[in-house]
C-alpha positions as CSV (number, residue, x, y, z in Angstrom):
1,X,430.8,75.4,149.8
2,X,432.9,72.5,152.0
3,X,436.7,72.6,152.1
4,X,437.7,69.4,150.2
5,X,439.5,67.2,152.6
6,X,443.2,66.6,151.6
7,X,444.3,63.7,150.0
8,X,447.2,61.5,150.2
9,X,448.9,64.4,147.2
10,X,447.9,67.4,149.4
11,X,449.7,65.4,152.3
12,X,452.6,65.2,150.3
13,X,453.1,68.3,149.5
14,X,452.9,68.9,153.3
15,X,456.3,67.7,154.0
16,X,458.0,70.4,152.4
17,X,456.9,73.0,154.7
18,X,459.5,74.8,156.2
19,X,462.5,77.2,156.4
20,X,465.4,75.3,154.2
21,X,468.5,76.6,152.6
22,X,469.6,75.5,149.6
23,X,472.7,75.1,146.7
24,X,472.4,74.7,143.5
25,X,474.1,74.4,140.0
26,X,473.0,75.8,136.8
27,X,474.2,75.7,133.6
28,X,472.5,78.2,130.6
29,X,474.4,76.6,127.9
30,X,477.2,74.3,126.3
31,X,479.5,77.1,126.1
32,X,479.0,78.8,129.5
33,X,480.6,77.6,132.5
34,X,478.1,76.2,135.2
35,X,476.1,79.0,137.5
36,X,476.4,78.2,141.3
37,X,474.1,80.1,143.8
38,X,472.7,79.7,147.5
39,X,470.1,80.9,149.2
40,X,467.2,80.2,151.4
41,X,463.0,79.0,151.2
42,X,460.1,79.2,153.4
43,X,457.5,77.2,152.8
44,X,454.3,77.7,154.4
45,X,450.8,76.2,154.2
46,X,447.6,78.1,153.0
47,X,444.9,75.7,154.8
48,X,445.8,72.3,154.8
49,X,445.1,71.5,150.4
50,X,447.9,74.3,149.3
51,X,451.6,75.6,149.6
52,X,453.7,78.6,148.8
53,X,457.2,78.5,149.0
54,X,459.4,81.7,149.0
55,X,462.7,82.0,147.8
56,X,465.4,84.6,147.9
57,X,468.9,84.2,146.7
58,X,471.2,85.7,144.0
59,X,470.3,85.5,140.4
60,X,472.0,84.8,137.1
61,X,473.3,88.6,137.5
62,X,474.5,89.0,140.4
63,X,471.3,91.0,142.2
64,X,469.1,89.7,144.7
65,X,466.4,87.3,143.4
66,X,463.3,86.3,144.8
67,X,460.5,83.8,143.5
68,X,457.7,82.6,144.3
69,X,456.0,78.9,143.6
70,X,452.2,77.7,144.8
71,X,451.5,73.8,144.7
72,X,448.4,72.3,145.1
73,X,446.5,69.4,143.9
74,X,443.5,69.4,142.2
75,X,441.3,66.2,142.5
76,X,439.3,66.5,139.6
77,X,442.0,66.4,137.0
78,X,444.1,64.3,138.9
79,X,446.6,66.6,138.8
80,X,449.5,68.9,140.5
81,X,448.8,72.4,139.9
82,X,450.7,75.2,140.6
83,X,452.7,78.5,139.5
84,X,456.3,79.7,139.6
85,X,457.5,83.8,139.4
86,X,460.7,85.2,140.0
87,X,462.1,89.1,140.3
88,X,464.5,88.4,137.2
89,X,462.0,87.5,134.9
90,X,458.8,88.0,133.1
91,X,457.5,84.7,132.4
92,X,454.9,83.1,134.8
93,X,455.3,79.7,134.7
94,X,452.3,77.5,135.0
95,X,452.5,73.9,136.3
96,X,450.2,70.6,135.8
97,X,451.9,67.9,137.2
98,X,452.2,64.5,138.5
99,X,453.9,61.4,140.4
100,X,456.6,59.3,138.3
101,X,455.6,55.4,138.1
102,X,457.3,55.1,141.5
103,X,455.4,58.0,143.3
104,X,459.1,58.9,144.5
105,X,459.4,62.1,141.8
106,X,456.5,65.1,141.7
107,X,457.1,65.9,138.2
108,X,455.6,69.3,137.1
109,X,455.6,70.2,133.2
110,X,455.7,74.0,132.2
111,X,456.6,76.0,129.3
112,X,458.6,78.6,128.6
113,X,460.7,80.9,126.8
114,X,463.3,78.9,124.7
115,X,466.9,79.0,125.5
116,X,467.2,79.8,121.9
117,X,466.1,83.2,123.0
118,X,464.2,83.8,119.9
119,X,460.8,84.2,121.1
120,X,459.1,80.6,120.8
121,X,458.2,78.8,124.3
122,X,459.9,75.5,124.7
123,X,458.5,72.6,127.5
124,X,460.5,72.4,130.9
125,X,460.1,70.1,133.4
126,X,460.5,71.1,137.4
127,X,461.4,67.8,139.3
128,X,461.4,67.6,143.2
129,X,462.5,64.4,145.0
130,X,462.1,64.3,148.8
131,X,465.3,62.3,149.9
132,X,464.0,62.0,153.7
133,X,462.2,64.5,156.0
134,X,465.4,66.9,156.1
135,X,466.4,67.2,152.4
136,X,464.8,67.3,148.9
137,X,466.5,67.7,145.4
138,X,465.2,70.2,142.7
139,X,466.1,69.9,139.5
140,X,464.9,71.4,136.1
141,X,465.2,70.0,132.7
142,X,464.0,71.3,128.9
143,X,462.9,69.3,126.4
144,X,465.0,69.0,123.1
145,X,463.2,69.2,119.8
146,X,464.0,65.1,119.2
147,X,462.4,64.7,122.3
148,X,465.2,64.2,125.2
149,X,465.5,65.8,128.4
150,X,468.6,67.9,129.7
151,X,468.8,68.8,133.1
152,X,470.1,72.5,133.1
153,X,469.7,72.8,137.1
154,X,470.1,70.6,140.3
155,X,469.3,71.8,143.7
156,X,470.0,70.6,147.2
157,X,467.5,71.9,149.9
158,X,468.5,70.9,153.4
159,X,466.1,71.6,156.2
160,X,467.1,74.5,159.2
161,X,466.9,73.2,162.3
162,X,464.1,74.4,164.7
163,X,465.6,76.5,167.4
164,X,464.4,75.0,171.0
């Protein structure tokens, strides 16, 4: 079997390899105040059609978090594919994704467990923006049972320099 060569989606994904750090706001209800947290990412390639991006920082509890996410893109479908885990929790999340009208926004549809925390799954949404070769936004957002979005989470990833 060939390697596929990459398309113009693999290439995009390219851009955010990496070491970045990032900040980020998250807010796990109405009633609670917003979540704040830091940390840092490494994103490296696995041939030139997927990435993996490694996270650590400090999670909802105050204990170190790590997580894991894989992108690809898969020609066929026409499609972003992908997967998200993290230490402080159970669910894998599973991605199928792709470009807003504008091709500015890779948007990546999962599901998971409700915020309701009463066992059902609800659909989420992972957004990431690239601003300009140094920063990118990620934000999250979960679909309301009329339909809407709410963004729960905004983060700001800002690219480490290379040392000389």
């Amino acid at each position: 079997m060939q390697t596929p060569e990459p398309t113009l989606e693999h290439q995009w994904l390219l851009q955010l390899l990496g070491d970045w750090t990032f900040s980020a706001d998250c807010s796990m209800g109405p009633d609670q105040p917003p979540i704040q947290s830091t940390g840092k990412q490494s994103t490296r390639a696995l041939g030139s059609l997927w990435i993996q991006a490694e996270m650590e920082s400090t999670g909802p509890d105050g204990q170190p978090a790590r997580s894991l996410m894989t992108l690809g893109y898969d020609p066929a479908r026409g499609r972003f594919v992908g997967t998200f885990i993290a230490s402080c929790m159970t669910h894998q999340w599973v991605y199928d994704g792709q470009f807003d009208t504008a091709r500015k926004v890779l948007i990546l549809d999962t599901e998971g467990p409700s915020f309701a925390d009463d066992g059902t799954l609800a659909k989420y949404q992972d957004l990431i923006e690239v601003i300009d070769a140094d920063q990118y936004l990620l934000s999250s957002q979960c679909q309301n049972p009329d339909g809407t979005w709410v963004k729960f989470m905004t983060g700001k990833y800002v690219r480490v320099p290379t040392k000389p």
